[in-house]
C-alpha positions as CSV (number, residue, x, y, z in Angstrom):
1,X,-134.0,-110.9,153.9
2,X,-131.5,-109.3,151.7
3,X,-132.1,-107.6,148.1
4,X,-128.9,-108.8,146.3
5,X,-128.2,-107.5,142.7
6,X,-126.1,-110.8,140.6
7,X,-124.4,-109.7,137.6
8,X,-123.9,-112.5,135.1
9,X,-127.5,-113.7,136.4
10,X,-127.8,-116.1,133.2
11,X,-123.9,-117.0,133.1
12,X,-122.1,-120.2,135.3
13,X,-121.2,-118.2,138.2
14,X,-124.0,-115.5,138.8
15,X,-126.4,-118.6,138.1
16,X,-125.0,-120.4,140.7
17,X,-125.3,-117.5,143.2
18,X,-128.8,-116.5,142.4
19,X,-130.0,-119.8,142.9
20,X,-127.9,-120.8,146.0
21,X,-129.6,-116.6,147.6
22,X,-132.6,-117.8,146.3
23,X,-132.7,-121.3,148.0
24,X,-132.0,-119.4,151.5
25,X,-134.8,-117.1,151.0
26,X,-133.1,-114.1,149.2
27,X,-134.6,-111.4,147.2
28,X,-132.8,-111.5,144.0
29,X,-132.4,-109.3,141.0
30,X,-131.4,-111.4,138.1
31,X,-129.2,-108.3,135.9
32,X,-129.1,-109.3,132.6
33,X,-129.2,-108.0,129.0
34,X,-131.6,-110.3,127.6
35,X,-134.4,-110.5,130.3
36,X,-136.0,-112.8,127.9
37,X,-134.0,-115.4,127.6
38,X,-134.4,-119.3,128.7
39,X,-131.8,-118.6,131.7
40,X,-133.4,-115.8,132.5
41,X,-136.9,-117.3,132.9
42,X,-135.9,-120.1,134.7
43,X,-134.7,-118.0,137.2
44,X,-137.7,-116.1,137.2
45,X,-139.7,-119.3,137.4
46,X,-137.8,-119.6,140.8
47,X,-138.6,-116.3,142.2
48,X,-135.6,-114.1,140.7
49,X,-136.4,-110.1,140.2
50,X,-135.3,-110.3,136.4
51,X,-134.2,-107.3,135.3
52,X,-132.3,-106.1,132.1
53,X,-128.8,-104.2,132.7
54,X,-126.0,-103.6,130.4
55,X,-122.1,-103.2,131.7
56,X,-122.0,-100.2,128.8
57,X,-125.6,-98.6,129.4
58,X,-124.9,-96.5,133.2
59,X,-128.4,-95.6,132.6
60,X,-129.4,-99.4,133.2
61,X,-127.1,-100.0,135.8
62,X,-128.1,-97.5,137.5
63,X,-131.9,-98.4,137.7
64,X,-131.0,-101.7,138.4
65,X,-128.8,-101.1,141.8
66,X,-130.6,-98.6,143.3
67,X,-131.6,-100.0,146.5
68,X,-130.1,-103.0,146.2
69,X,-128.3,-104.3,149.9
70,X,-125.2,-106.3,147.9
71,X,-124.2,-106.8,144.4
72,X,-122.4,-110.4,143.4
73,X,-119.8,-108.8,140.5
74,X,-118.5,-110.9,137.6
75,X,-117.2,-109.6,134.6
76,X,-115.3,-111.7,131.6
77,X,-113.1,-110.6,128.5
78,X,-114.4,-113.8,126.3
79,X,-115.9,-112.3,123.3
80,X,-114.9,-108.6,124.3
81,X,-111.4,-108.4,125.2
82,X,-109.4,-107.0,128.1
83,X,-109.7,-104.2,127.6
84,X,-113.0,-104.4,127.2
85,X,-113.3,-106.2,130.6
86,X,-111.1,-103.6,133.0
87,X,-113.9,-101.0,131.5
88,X,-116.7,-102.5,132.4
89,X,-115.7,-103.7,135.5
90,X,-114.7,-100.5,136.5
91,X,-118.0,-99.2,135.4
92,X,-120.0,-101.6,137.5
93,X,-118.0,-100.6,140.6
94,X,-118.6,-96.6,139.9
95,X,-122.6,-97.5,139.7
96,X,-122.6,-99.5,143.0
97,X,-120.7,-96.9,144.3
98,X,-123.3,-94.4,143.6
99,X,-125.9,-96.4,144.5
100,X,-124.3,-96.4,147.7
101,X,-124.4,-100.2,147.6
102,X,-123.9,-101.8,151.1
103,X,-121.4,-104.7,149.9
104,X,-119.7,-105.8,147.1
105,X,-118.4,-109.8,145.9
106,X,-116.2,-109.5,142.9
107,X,-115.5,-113.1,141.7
108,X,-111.9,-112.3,140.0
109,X,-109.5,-115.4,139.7
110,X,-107.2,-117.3,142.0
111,X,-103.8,-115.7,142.0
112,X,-105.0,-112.7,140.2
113,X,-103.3,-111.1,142.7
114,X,-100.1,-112.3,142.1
115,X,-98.9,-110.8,138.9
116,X,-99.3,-114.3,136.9
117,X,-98.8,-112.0,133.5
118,X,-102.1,-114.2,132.2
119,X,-103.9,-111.7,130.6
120,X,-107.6,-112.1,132.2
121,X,-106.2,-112.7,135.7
122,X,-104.5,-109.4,134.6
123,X,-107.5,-107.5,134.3
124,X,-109.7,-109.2,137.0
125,X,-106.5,-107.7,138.7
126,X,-107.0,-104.2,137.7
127,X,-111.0,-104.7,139.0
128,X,-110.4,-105.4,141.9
129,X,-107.8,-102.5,142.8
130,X,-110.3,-99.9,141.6
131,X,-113.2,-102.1,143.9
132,X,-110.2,-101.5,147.0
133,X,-110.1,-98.1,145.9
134,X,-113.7,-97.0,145.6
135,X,-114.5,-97.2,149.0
136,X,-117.3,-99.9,149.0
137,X,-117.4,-102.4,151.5
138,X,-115.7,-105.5,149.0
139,X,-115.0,-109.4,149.5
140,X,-112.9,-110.4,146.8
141,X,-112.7,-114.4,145.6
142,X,-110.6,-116.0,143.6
143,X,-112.1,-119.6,142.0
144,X,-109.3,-122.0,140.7
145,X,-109.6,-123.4,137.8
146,X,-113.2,-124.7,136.4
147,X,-114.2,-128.0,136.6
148,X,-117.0,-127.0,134.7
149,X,-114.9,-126.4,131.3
150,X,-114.0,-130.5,131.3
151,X,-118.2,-130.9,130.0
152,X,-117.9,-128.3,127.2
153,X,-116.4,-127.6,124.0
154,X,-112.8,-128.9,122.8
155,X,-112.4,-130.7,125.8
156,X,-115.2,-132.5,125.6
157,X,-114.6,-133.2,122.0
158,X,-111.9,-135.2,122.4
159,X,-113.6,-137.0,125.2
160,X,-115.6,-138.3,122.4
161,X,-112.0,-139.7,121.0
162,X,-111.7,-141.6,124.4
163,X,-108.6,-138.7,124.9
164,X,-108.4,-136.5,127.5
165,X,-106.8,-133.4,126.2
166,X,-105.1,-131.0,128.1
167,X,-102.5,-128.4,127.8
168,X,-100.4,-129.8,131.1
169,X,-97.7,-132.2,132.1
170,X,-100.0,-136.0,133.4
171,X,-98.5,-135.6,137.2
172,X,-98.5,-131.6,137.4
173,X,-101.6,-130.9,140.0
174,X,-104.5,-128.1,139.5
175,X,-106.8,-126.8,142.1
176,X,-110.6,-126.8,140.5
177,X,-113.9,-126.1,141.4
178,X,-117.4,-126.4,139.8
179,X,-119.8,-123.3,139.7
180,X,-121.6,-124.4,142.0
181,X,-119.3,-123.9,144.8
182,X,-118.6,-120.7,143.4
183,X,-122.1,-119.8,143.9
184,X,-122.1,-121.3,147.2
185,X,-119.5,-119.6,148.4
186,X,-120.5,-116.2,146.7
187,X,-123.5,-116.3,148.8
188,X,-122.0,-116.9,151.9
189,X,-120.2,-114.2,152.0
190,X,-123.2,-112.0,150.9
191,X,-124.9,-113.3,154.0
192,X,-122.0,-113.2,156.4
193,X,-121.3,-109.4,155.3
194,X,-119.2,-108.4,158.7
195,X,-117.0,-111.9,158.6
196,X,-115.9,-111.5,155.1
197,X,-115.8,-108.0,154.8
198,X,-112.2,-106.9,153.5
199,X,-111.7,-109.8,152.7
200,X,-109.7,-111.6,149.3
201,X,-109.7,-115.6,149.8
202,X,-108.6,-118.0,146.7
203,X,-111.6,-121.2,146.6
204,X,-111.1,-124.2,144.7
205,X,-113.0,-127.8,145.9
206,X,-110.3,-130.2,144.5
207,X,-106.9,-130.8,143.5
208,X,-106.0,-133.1,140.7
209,X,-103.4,-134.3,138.6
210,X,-104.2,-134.9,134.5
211,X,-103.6,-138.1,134.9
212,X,-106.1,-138.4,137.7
213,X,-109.0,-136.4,135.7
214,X,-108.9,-138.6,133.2
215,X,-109.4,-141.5,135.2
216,X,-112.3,-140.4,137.1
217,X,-113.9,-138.9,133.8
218,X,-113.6,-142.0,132.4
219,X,-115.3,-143.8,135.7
220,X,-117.7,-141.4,135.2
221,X,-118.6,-141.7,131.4
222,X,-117.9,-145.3,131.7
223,X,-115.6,-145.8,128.5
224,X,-111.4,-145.6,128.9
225,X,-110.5,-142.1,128.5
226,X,-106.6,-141.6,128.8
227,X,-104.5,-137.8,129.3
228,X,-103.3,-136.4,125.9
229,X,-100.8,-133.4,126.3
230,X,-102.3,-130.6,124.2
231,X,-99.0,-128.6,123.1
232,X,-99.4,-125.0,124.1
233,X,-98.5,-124.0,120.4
234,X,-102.0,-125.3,119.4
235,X,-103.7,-123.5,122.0
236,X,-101.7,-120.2,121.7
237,X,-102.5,-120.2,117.6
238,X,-106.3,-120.2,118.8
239,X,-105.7,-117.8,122.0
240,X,-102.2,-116.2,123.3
241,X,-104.4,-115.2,126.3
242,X,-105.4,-119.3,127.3
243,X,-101.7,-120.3,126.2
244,X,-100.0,-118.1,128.7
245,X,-102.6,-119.2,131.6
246,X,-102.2,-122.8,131.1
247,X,-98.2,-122.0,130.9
248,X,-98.7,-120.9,134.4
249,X,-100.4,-123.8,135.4
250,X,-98.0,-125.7,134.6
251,X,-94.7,-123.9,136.0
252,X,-96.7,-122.4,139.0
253,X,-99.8,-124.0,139.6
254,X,-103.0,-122.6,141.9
255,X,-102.0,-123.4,145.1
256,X,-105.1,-123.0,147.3
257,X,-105.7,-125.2,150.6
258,X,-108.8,-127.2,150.0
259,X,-108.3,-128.8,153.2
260,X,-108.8,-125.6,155.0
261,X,-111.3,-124.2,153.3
262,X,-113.8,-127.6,154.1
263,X,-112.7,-127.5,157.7
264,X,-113.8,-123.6,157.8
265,X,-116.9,-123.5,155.4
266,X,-118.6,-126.6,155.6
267,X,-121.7,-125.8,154.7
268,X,-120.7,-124.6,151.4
269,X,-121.1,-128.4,150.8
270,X,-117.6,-128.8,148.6
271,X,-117.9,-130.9,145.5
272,X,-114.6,-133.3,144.4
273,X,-113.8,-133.3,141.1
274,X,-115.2,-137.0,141.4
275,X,-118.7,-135.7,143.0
276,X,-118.9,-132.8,139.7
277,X,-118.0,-135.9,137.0
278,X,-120.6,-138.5,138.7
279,X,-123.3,-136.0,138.3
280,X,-123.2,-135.0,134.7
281,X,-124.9,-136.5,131.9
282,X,-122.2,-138.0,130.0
283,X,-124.2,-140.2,127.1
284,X,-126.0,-137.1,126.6
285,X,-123.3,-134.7,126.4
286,X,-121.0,-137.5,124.8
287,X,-123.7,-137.9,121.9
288,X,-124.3,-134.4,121.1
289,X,-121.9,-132.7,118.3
290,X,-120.9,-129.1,119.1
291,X,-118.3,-126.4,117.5
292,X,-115.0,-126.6,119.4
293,X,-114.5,-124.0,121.2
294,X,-111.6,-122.8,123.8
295,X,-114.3,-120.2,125.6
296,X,-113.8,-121.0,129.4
297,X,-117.2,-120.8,130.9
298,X,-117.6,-117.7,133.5
């Protein structure tokens, strides 16, 4: 049995990991700043070590790692910046490096590596080369884009309008994947230390057009829900930063071979983006009134 340290314990993707370690018979610290919250209970409730650890108090971080096997790493510039991010990140590594740490899974961003000139792949970018850097032992994966977001605030507003609204041609296609997978994946490779090892790999479950989405979300919520083309001059006036990734969706796209991937990880148990719809509670979530928001989850 491993001791794993998750970062994000209370967020989409470290929530996903902790409970997919904990389902396999992990010990899990749950790092989070508010040990109190609901998240964090419920994972205590499951068997989680919750303990409380801030990206800008070493002190915490510190207390938190120390003799911890792995660490799941995810870090997020929504609601700091950047900047803000880079720091942090770059923080966490230098602790788990002096923790002497035995492996490290940074979840960064598909085609981070790339140069996409999107400003958050940008500084998952600059993460990851001071992870390569530090001397850890580091897997590196790169979700696509979040299936997750389509159940959650503007999006899911104009759901509500029986519009699917989205900042990308009908036909042009994405590569997504729920949390879940993420998790799933996440803890894979924090079991399977010496196969992913040195290792950067881009994961998405899916690949759909628009178009396509908003057919199957509109199987799934049972009512007609058709594509509306967001201009990206709406989105950049709320954030330059989501503007320029969904530009790059559009011109480049996120290749990433889902086909592959299933043949060589099936027990990661892939989700379609048909699978992720059919299981969410659309009359609830289509009932409830919420602030828009263009805050990806992470």
């Amino acid at each position: 049995m491993l001791s794993i340290a998750v970062t994000g314990a209370t967020g989409a993707q470290g929530g996903a990991t902790a409970r997919s370690l904990l389902s396999a018979g992990h010990h899990v610290r749950a790092l989070t700043r508010d040990p109190g919250s609901p998240a964090a209970q419920a994972l205590a409730a499951l068997g989680a070590d919750v303990r409380r650890a801030d990206f800008d108090d070493r002190a915490s971080l510190d207390a938190a790692l120390a003799g911890a096997d792995a660490l799941f790493a995810v870090t997020t510039p929504f609601g700091s910046g950047v900047t803000t991010e880079i720091r942090q990140g770059r923080g966490l590594v230098d602790a788990a490096a002096a923790a002497r740490v035995g492996h490290v899974v940074f979840t960064s961003a598909a085609h981070a590596d790339r140069g996409t000139g999107v400003p958050h792949y940008d500084s998952k970018w600059a993460v990851e080369q001071h992870l390569y850097a530090s001397g850890l032992p580091w897997t590196v994966i790169g979700p696509a884009a979040f299936m997750d977001n389509y159940a959650d605030g503007w999006t899911l507003e104009s759901l509500r309008e029986g519009s699917f609204a989205w900042p990308m041609p009908a036909a042009t296609p994405l590569t997504l994947i729920p949390a879940t997978d993420i998790g799933a994946f996440a803890a894979l490779a924090l079991q399977r230390r010496a196969e992913f090892t040195g290792r950067r790999i881009d994961i998405a479950s899916d690949e759909r057009t628009p178009d396509e989405m908003a057919a199957i979300l509109a199987s799934a919520a049972g009512r007609p829900v058709t594509h509306h083309e967001v201009p990206l001059d709406y989105v950049r006036r709320h954030s330059a930063d989501l503007a320029a990734m969904f530009a790059y969706f559009a011109g480049h796209g996120l290749d990433v071979d889902t086909a592959a991937l299933r043949r060589a990880y099936p027990e990661v148990g892939w989700h379609s983006f048909a699978d992720w719809a059919a299981a969410q509670d659309w009359a609830t979530l289509l009932a409830q009134t919420e602030n828009e928001s263009l805050t990806p989850a992470v």
